[in-house]
N, C-alpha and C positions, 0 to 999 in steps of 0.2 A: 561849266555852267553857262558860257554865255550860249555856245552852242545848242542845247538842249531845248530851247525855246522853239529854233525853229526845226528840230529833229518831230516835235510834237505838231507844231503846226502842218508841217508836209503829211504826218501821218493821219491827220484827226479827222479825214472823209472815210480813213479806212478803220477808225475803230469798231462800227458799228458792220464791218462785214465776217462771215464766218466761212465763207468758200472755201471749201477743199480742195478744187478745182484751181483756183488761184494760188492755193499755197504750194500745190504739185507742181504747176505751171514754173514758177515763181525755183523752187527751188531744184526744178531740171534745169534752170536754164545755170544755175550761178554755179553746178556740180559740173558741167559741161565746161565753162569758163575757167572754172579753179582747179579742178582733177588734174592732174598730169597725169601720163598713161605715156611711157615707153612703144613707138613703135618700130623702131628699127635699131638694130645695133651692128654695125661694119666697122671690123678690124682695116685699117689702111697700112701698116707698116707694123715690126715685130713690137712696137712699143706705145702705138698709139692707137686708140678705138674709135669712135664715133656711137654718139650716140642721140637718136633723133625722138624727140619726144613730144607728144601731143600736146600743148599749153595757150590754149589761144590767148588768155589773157596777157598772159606772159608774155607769148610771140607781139603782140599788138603791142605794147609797152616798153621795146625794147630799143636801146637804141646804141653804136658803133662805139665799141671800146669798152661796153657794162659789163658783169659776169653774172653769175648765179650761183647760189649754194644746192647742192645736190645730197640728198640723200636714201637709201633705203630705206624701207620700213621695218622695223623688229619682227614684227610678227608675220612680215610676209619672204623674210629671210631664210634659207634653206639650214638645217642643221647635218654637217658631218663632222666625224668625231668629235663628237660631244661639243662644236663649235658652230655659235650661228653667224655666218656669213652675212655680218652686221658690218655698213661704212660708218666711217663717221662721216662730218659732214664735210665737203669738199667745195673748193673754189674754184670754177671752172669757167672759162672765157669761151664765149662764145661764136662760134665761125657766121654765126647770120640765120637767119629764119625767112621759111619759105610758108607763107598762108600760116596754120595754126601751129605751126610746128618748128623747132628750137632746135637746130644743132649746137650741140657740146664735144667738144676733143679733149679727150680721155688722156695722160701723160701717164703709164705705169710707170708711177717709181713706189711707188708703196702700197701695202695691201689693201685700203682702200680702194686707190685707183685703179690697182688689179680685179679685184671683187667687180670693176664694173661690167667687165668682158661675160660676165656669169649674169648678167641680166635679160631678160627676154621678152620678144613683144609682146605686150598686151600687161605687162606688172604695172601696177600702180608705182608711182614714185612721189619724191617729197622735194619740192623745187619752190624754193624761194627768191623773188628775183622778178623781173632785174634790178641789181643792187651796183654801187659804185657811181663813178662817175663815166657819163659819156664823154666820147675824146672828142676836143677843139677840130672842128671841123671848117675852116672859112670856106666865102665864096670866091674862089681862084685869087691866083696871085703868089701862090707859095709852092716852093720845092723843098718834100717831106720825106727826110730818109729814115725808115724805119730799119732796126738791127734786132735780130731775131732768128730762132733755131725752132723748137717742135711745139714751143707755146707761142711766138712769133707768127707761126704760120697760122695758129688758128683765130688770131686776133686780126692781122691783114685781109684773111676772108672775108669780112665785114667791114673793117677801118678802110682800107685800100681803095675798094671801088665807088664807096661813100665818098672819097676825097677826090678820086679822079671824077665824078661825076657833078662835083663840086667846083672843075676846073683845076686842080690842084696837079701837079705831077708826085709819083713816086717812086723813090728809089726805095729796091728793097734788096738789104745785106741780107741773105741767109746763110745762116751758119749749120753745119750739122756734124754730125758724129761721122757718117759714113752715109754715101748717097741710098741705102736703103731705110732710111730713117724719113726720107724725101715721102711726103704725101700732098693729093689731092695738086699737083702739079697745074694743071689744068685752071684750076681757081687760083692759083697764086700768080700764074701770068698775068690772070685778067684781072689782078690786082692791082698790081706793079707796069709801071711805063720801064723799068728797064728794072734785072734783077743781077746780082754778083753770088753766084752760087760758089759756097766756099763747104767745104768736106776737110774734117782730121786728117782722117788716115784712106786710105781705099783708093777705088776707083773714083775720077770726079761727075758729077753732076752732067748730064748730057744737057749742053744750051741748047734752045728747041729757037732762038729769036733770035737775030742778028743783032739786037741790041743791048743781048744778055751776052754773062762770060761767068767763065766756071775754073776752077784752079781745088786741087787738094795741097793741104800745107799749114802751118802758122796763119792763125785766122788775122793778127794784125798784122804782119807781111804782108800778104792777097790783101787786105784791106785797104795798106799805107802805098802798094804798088798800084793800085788802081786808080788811091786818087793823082799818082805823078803820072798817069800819062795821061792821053785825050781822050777818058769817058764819053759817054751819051748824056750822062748826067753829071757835071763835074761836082765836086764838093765844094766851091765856092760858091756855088748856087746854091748853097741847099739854107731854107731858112729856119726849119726844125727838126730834129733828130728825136724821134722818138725808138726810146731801150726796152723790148717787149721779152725778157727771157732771166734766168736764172740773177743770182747774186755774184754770180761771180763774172759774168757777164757785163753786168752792172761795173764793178768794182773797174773790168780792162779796159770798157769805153771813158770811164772818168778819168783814168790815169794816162788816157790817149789823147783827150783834148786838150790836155793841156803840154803833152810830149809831141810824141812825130806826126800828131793828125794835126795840132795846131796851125801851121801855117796853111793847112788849106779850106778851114773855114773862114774865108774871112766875111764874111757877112754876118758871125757872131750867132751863131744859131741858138735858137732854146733848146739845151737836152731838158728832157723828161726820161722817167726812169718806172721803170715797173716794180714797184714791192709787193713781192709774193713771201711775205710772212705770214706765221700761223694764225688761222683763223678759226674761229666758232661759230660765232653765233651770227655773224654778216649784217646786223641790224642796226650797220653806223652809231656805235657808243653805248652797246648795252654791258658786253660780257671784257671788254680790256682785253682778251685774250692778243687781237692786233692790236695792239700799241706799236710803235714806232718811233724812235728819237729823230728829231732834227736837229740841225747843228748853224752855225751860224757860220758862212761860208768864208769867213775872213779869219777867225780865232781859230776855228776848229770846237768850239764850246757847244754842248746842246741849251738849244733855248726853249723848245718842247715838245711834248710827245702828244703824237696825234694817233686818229685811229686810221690803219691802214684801210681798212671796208668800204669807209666813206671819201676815201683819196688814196685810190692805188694805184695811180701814176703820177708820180711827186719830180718836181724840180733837183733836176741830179743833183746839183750844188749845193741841197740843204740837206739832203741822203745822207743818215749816219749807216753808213755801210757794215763797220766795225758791229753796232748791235742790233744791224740784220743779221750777221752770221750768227752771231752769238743765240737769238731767237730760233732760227732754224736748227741750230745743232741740240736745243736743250731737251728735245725727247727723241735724238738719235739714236739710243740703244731700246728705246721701248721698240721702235720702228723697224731696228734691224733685227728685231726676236718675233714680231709678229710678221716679216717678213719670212721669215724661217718657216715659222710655221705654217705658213701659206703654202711655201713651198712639200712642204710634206702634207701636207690635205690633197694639195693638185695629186702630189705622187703617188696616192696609197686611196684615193679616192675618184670617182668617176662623174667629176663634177663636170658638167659643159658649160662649153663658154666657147665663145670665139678666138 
């Protein structure tokens, strides 16, 4: 009520107009603004998409380290075997925005995130956002290691050259499954002041900068061997570590700080950690679906549960890790049967996609 007052005052020259003309006007301009519209969709690696999408609101609005919830439309969704090629709604971090338009990096691990490869330019789409919190970005003075593997890279796209531009240095660990998992290389240089490409198994990562280095192997081996000798960027410099990638991710870096990486922070860095628990409705506190426990970093005790949408990059030491896993695993077998299924639609169907 208090607001309503002057909702009627701002309006009350325009009650006595009937212009059609104004209300066309009026209402192309806010369907232009709000519509999102899919214009480009690039595969960059066997597991990751891209997807660039027309949102000028959105793009204007947006700002380094936020995500967006993403989803298709029911009715504009394809049916094969007797299945509509319905997502739900998904969490996706954004690589940065160029004019009205939003890049998102697509992770296939489940059939929604598959389903998006099957998208095409010109479909309308359902995009909400941006939502979260933007990442702490000071005006110089800090060296910011960020750790990170195929969600990693698409959050440095943006975080990265925001902070070097800000005077900041950055060290960026990537971590990956096997160097063809490596995308958009090129942007993640120009992200990073120095980068330690780290690979499982395979061939390793080709350094393209003499003040990058590249190793396959045990990712905290390569990690705890670099910081013992004479980096570009030592780890006693560094004054925040931010953890942009899985849970289990999360879990090696927490149990590293305080093991064999201990003695070479000694400037006591802030970790911050990324909780990619499940989510819904992304509208910071409506639907609980992300809830999250914290713990109190001394007992081990939870003291309370927050919503991950509206802070999903949390202070490692208050991370109840234990019922992150436990959150992700509780609709594991619904995932791996609509998994399945997916698979046998691609196989027996002639559905395109990138």
């Amino acid at each position: 009520m208090r607001t309503y007052p002057y909702i009627v005052k701002a309006l009350s020259d325009k009650i006595s107009h009937n212009s059609a003309e104004e209300y066309v006007a009026f209402r192309s301009k806010m369907q232009d603004l709000l519509q999102a519209q899919i214009v480009g969709v690039q595969r960059h690696s066997p597991t990751v998409v891209e997807l660039q999408i027309r949102a000028p609101l959105a793009a204007q609005k947006f700002r380094p380290g936020q995500f967006f919830r993403l989803q298709n439309f029911e009715t504009q969704a394809p049916i094969f075997g007797q299945t509509r090629l319905q997502t739900e709604a998904l969490a996706m971090r954004c690589a940065g925005v160029q004019g009205d338009t939003v890049s998102l990096m697509v992770l296939e691990v489940g059939a929604s995130s598959r389903l998006c490869a099957t998208f095409q330019p010109g479909d309308p789409i359902s995009l909400m956002g941006p939502t979260g919190v933007a990442t702490k970005i000071t005006q110089g003075g800090e060296t910011v290691m960020i750790i990170g593997g195929r969600l990693g890279a698409a959050d440095i796209r943006a975080v990265g050259p925001a902070m070097r531009a800000a005077g900041n240095r950055v060290l960026y660990i990537a971590g990956f499954k096997t160097a063809d998992e490596v995308y958009c290389q090129d942007d993640l240089e120009a992200a990073a002041d120095a980068i330690v490409w780290i690979t499982a198994c395979g061939a390793p990562i080709p350094a393209r900068r003499p003040q990058d280095s590249s190793a396959t192997g045990d990712f905290l081996n390569i990690l705890t061997h670099y910081a013992a000798t004479a980096p570009v960027i030592p780890l006693q410099e560094v004054t925040r570590v931010l953890i942009i990638g899985t849970h289990r991710l999360v879990r090696l870096i927490q149990d590293a700080r305080h093991g064999v990486l201990r003695q070479y922070f000694s400037k006591s860095p802030n970790f911050t950690a990324s909780i990619h628990g499940p989510m819904q409705c992304m509208l910071k506190g409506i639907c609980a679906q992300c809830l999250q426990w914290q713990i109190d970093p001394a007992t081990g005790q939870r003291t309370k549960a927050v919503f991950a949408c509206s802070w999903q990059d949390q202070p490692l030491d208050i991370v109840d890790i234990d019922n992150l896993e436990e959150r992700l695993s509780q609709n594991r077998l619904q995932e791996h049967l609509s998994n399945l299924w997916l698979d046998y639609l691609f196989a027996h169907y002639d559905i395109e996609r990138v």
